[in-house]
DOFI-351492 format. One record per atom (N, C-alpha, C, O): x, y, z. Coordinates in steps of 0.02 Angstrom, whole numbers, padded with zeros to 5 digits, always signed. Layout:
// DOFI-351492
XYZ...
END
This chain:
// DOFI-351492
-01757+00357+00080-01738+00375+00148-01666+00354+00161-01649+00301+00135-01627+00385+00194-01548+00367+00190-01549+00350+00269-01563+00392+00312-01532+00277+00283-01504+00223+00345-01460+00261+00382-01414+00281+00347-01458+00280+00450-01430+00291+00494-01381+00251+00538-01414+00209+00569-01316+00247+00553-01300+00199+00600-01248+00237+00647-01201+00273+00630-01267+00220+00709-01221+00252+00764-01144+00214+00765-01146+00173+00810-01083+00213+00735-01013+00198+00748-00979+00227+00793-00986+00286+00807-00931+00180+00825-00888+00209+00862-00839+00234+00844-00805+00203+00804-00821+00291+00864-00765+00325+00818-00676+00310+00849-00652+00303+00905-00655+00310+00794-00580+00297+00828-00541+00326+00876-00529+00386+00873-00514+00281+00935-00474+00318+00989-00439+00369+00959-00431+00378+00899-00420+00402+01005-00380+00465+00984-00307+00455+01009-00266+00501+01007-00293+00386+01036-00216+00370+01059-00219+00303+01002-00187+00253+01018-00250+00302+00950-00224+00252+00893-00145+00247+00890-00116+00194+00902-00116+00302+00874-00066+00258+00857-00039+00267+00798-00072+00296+00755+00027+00244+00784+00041+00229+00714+00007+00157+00731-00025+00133+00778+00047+00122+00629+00010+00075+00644+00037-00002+00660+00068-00037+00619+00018-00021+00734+00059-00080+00759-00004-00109+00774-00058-00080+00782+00017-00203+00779-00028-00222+00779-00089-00230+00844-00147-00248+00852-00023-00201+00887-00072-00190+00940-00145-00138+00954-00188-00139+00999-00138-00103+00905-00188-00039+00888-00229-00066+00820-00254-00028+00778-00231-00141+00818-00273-00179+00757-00321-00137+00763-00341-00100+00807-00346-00157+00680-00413-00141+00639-00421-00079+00609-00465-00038+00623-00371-00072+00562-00364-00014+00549-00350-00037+00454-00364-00011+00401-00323-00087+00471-00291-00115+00406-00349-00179+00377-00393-00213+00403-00324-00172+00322-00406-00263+00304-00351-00314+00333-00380-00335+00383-00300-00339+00332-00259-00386+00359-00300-00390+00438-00323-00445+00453-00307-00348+00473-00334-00345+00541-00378-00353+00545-00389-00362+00606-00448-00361+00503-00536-00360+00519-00562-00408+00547-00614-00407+00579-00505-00488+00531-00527-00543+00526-00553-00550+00615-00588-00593+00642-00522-00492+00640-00520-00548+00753-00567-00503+00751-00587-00500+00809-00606-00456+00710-00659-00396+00744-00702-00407+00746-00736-00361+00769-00752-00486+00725-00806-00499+00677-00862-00496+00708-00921-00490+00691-00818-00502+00785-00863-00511+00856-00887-00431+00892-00915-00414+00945-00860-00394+00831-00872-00321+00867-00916-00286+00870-00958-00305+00830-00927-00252+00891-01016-00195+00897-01010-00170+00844-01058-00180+00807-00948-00126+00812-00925-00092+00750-00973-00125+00676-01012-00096+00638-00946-00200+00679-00943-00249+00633-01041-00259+00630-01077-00254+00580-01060-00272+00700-01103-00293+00665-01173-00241+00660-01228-00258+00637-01153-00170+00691-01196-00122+00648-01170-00101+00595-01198-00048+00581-01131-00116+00557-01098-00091+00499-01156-00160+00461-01205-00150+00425-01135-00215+00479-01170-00254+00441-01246-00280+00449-01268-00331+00422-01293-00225+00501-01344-00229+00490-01385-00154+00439-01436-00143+00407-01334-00127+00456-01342-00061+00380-01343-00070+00310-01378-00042+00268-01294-00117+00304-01284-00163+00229-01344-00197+00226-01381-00192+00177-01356-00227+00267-01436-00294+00245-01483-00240+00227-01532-00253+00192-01470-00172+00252-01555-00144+00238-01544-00123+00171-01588-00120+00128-01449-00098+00158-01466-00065+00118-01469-00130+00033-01506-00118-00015-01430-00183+00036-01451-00225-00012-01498-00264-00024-01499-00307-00068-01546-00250+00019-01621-00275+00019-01683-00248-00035-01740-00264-00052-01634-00198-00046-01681-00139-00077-01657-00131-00162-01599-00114-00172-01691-00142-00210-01679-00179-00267-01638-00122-00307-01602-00149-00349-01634-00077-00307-01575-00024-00338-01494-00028-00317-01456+00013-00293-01485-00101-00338-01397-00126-00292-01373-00055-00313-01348-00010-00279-01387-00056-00368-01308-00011-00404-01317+00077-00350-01287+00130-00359-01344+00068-00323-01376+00125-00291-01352+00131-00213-01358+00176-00171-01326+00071-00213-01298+00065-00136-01228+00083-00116-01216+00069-00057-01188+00104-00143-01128+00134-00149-01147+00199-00115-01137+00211-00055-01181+00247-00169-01201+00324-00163-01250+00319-00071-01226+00341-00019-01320+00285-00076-01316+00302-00005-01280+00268+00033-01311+00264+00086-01205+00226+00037-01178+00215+00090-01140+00256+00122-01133+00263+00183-01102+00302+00050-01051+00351+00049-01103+00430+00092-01081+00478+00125-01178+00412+00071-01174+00468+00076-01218+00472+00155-01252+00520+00174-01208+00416+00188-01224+00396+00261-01164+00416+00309-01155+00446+00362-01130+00384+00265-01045+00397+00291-01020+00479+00310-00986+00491+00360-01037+00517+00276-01023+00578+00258-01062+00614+00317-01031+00657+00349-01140+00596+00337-01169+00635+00373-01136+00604+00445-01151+00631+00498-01090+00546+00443-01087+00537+00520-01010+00555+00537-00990+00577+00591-00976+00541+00482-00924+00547+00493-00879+00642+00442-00886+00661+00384-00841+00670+00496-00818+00726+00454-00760+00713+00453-00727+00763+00439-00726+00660+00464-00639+00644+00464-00645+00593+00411-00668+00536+00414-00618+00623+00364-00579+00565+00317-00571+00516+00331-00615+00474+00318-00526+00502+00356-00490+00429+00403-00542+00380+00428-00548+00319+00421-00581+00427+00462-00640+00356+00486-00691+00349+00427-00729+00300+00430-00695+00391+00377-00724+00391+00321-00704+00318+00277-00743+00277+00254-00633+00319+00274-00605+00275+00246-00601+00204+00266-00597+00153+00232-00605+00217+00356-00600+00135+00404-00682+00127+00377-00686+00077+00341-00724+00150+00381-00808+00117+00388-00787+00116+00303-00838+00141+00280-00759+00106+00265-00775+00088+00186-00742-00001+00202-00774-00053+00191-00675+00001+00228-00661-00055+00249-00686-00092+00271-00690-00149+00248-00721-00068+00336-00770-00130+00368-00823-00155+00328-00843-00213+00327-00851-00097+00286-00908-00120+00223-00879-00182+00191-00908-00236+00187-00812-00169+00165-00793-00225+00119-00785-00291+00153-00808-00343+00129-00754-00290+00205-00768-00356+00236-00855-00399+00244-00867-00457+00227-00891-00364+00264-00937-00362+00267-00984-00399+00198-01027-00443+00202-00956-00364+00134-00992-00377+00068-00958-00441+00059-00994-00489+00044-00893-00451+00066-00844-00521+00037-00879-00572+00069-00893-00621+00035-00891-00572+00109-00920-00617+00182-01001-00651+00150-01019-00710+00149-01038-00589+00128-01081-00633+00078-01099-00634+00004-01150-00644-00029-01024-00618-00009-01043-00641-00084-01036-00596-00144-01026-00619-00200-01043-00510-00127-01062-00485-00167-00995-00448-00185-00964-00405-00153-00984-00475-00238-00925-00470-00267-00925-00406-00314-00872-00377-00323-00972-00388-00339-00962-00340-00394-00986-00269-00342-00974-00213-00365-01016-00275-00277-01036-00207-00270-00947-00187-00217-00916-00134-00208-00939-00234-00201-00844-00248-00178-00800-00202-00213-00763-00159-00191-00815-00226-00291-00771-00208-00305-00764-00115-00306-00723-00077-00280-00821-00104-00345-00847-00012-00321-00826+00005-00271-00804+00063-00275-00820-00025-00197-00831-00002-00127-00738+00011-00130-00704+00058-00109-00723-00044-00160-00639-00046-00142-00633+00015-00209-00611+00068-00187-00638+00016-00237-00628+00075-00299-00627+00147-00247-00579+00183-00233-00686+00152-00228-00684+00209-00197-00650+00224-00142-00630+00280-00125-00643+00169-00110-00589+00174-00051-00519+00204-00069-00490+00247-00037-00495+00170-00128-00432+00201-00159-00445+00265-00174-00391+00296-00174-00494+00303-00187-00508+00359-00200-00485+00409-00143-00450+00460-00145-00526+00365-00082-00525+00401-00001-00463+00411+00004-00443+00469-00002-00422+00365+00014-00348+00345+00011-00296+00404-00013-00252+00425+00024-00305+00426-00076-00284+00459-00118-00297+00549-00087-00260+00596-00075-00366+00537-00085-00382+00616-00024-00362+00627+00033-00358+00683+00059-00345+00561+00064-00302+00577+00124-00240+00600+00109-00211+00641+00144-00214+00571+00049-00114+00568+00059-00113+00637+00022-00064+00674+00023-00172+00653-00012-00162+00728-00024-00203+00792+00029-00188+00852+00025-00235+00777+00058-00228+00816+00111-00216+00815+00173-00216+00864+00210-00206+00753+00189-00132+00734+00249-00183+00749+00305-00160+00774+00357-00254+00736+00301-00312+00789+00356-00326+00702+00391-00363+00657+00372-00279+00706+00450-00299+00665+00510-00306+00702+00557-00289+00761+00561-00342+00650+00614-00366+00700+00661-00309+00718+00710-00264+00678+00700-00293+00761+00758-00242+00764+00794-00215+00705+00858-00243+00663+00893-00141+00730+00850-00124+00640+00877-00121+00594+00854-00088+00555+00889-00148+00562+00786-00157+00514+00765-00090+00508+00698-00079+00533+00643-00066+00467+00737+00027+00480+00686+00010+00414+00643+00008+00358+00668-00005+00430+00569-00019+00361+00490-00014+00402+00450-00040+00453+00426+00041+00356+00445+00054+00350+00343+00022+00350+00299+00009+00291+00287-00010+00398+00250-00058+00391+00204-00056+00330+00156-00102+00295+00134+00038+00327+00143+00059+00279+00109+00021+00229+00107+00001+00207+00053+00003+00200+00168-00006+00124+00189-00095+00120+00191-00122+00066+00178-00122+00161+00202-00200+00183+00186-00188+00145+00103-00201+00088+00082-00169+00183+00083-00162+00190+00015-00136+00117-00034-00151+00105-00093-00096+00077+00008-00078+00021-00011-00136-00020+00037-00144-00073+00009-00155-00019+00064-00217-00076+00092-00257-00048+00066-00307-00077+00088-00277-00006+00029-00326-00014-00023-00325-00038-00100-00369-00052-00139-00253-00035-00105-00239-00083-00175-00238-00143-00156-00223-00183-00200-00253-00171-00082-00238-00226-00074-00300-00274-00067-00303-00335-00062-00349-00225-00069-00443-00243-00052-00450-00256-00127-00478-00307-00144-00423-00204-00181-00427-00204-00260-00394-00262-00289-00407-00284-00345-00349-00285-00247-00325-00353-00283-00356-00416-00257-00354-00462-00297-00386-00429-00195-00420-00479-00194-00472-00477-00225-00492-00530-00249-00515-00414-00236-00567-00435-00257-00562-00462-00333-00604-00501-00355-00500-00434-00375-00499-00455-00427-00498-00537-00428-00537-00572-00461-00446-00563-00384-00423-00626-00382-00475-00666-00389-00483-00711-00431-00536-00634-00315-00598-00697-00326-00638-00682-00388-00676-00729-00397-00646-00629-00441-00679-00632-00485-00642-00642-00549-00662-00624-00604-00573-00679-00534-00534-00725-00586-00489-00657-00630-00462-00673-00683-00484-00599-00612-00460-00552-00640-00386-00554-00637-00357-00507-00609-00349-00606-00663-00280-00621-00621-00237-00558-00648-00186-00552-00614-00244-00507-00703-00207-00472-00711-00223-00421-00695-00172-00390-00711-00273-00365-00661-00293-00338-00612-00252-00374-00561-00195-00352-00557-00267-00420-00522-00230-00419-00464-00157-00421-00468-00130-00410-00414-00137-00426-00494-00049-00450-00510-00034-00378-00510+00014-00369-00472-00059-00306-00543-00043-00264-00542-00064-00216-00490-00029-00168-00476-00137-00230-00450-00134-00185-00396-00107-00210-00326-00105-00174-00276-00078-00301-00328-00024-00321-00286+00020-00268-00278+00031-00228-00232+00059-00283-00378+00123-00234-00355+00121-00174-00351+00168-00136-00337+00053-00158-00367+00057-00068-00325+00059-00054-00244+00090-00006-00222+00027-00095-00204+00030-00118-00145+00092-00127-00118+00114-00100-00067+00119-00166-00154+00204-00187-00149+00239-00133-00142+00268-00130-00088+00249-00079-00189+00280-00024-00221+00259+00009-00167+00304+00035-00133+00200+00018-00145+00203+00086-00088+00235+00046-00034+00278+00079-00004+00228-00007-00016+00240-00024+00053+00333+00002+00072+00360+00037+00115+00358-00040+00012+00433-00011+00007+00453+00056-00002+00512+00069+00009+00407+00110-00022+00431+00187+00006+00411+00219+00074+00400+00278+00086+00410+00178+00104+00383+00185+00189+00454+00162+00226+00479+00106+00223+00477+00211+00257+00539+00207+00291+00525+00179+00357+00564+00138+00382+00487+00192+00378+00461+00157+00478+00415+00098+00431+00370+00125+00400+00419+00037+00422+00366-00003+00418+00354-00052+00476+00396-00096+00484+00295-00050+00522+00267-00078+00570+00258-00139+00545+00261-00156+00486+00242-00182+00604+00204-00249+00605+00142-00265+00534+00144-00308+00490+00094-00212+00550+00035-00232+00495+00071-00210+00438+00056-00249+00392+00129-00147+00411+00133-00157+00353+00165-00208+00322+00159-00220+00262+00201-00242+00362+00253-00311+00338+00189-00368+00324+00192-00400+00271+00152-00376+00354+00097-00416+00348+00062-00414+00279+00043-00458+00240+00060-00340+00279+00020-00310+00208+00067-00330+00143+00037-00351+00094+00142-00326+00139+00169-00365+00093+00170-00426+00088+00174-00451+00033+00165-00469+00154+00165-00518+00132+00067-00557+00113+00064-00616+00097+00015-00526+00118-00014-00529+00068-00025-00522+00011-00048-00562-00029-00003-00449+00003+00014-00449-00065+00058-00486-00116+00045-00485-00176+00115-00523-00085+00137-00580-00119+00092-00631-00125+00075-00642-00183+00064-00672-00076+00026-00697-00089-00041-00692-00131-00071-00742-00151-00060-00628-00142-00127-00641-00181-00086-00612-00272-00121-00603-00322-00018-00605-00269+00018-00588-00341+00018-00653-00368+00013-00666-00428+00028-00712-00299+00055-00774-00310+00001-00798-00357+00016-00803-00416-00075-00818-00334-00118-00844-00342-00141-00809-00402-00187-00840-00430-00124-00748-00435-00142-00721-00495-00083-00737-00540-00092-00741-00601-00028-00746-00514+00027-00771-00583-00006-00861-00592+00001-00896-00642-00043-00879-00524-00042-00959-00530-00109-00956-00595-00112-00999-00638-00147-00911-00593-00188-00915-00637-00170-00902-00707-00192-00933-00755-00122-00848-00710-00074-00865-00766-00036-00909-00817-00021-00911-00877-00030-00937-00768+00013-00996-00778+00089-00984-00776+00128-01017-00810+00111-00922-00725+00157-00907-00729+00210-00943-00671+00227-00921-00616+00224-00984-00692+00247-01035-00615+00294-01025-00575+00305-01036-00516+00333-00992-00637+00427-00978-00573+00393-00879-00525+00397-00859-00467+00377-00862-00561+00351-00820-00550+00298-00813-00477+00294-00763-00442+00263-00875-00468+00224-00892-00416+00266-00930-00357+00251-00941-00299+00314-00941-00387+00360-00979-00339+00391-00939-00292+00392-00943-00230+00418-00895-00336+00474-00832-00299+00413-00790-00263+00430-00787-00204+00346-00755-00271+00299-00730-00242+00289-00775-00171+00298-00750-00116+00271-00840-00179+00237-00860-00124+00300-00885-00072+00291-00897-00013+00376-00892-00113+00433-00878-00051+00418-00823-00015+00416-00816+00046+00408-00784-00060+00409-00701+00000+00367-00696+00041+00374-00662+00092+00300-00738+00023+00239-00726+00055+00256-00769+00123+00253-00741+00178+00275-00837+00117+00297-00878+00166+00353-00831+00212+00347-00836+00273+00400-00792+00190+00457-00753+00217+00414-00723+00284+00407-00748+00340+00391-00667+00259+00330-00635+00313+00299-00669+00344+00280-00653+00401+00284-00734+00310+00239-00756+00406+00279-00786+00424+00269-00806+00481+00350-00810+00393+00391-00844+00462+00413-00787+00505+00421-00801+00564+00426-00718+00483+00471-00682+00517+00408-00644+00568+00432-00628+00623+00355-00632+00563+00303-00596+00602+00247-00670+00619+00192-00662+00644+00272-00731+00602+00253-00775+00650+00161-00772+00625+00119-00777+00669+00155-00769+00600+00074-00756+00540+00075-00806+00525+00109-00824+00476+00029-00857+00570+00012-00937+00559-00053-00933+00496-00058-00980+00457-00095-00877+00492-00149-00889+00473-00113-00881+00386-00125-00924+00344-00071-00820+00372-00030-00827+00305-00009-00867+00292-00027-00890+00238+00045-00904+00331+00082-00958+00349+00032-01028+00289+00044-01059+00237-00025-01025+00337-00056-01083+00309-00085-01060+00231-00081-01102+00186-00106-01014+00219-00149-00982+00155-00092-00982+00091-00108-00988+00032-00022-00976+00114+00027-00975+00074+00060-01050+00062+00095-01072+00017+00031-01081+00124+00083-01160+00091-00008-01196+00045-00009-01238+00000-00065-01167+00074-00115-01179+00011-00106-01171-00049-00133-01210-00088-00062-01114-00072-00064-01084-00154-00001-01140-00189+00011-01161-00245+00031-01150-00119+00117-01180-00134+00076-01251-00179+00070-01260-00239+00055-01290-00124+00011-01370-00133-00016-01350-00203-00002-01380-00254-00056-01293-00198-00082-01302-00283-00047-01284-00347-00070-01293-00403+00007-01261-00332+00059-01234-00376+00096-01299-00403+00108-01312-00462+00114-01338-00343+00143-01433-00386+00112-01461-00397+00130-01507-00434+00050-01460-00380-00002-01521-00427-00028-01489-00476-00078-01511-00504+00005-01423-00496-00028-01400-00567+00036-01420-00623+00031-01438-00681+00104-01408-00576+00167-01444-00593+00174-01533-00589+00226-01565-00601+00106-01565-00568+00121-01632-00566+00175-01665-00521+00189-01725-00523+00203-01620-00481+00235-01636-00426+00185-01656-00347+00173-01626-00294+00170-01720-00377+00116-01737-00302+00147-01746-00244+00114-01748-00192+00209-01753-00245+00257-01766-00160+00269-01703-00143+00263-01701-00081+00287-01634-00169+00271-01587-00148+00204-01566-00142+00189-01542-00087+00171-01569-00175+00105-01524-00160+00066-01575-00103+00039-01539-00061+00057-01637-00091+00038-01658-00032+00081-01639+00026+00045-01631+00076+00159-01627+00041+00181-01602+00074+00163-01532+00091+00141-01526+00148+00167-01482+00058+00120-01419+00084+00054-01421+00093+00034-01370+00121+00006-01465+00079-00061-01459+00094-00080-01509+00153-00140-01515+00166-00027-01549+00195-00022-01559+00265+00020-01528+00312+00017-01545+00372
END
């Protein structure tokens, strides 16, 4: 039987993308958690991973998605909210599929450019916040060279975007940060150094306390892997 769920569909004065028109981007999901969106999205997931055919839950999510939604775009936001949703408890490998396919969505947008009317976004940036779902998930499942490379694909689109808004500056400077924490797994150190400057760059300049702090975390673990304990206790207070 394929799960039904009523979503709200996106304003039609969205917007490009500023952060005032949040939740559009994964950088943005984190203030939504409290939302109606969020948590019928995530009472659809409990039914559907309850049910012992995991590998099976991709196909009817996509194909729930499909009967409710006929716009791409919101096709692509409810894959997002899924992924937040799965990270949140755990399930890392059906993540990673969900973000796979999202890049897929991503890719069908920037090639058929099919948003709904009024709604002025960059496929570009679709397209790089979904390499950017593909690199965390690598990160938490220790994939440091996966993430290091769909960082800098993330990276790479963000810089062929001539208007870059609030969330996309945000979006690079995660992506430095999660390049950081995959060269740190490397053992690539100068390399993690110059990453998590940039990453720190962006939240001083867009004032991103929550980066701010996640980036002087990687910093702290970066000198006590260097044996520099007066720095790394200095960034980890």
């Amino acid at each position: 039987m394929i799960l039904y769920v009523q979503i709200k569909k996106f304003p039609h004065n969205m917007g490009q993308m500023k952060s005032k028109n949040g939740g559009m981007l994964s950088i943005s999901y984190d203030s939504y958690y409290a939302d109606e969106t969020f948590t019928k999205m995530e009472n659809l997931l409990k039914e559907l991973t309850e049910k012992p055919e995991e590998r099976d839950i991709l196909n009817r999510w996509e194909h729930t998605m499909n009967k409710r939604f006929r716009c791409s775009l919101e096709r692509w936001r409810a894959f997002g909210w899924a992924i937040r949703v799965l990270e949140n408890w755990g399930k890392h490998r059906i993540v990673l599929a969900f973000a796979l396919r999202q890049v897929e969505l991503a890719h069908e947008l920037e090639d058929t450019n099919e948003f709904p009317q009024g709604v002025d976004v960059n496929a570009a940036i679709l397209l790089a916040d979904s390499y950017l779902n593909l690199a965390k998930v690598n990160l938490i499942k220790s994939q440091y060279k996966s993430c290091e490379k769909y960082s800098s694909k993330c990276l790479s689109l963000v810089s062929t975007i001539r208007r870059v808004y609030t969330d996309g500056l945000k979006l690079s400077g995660h992506a430095y940060l999660y390049k950081a924490n995959a060269n740190l797994g490397l053992s690539n150190f100068k390399q993690t150094l110059e990453d998590l400057e940039r990453s720190l760059s962006v939240a001083n300049d867009q004032d991103d306390k929550q980066l701010e702090c996640l980036a002087c975390g990687t910093m702290s673990s970066l000198y006590i892997q260097l044996k520099d304990y007066e720095k790394g206790n200095f960034f980890a207070v």
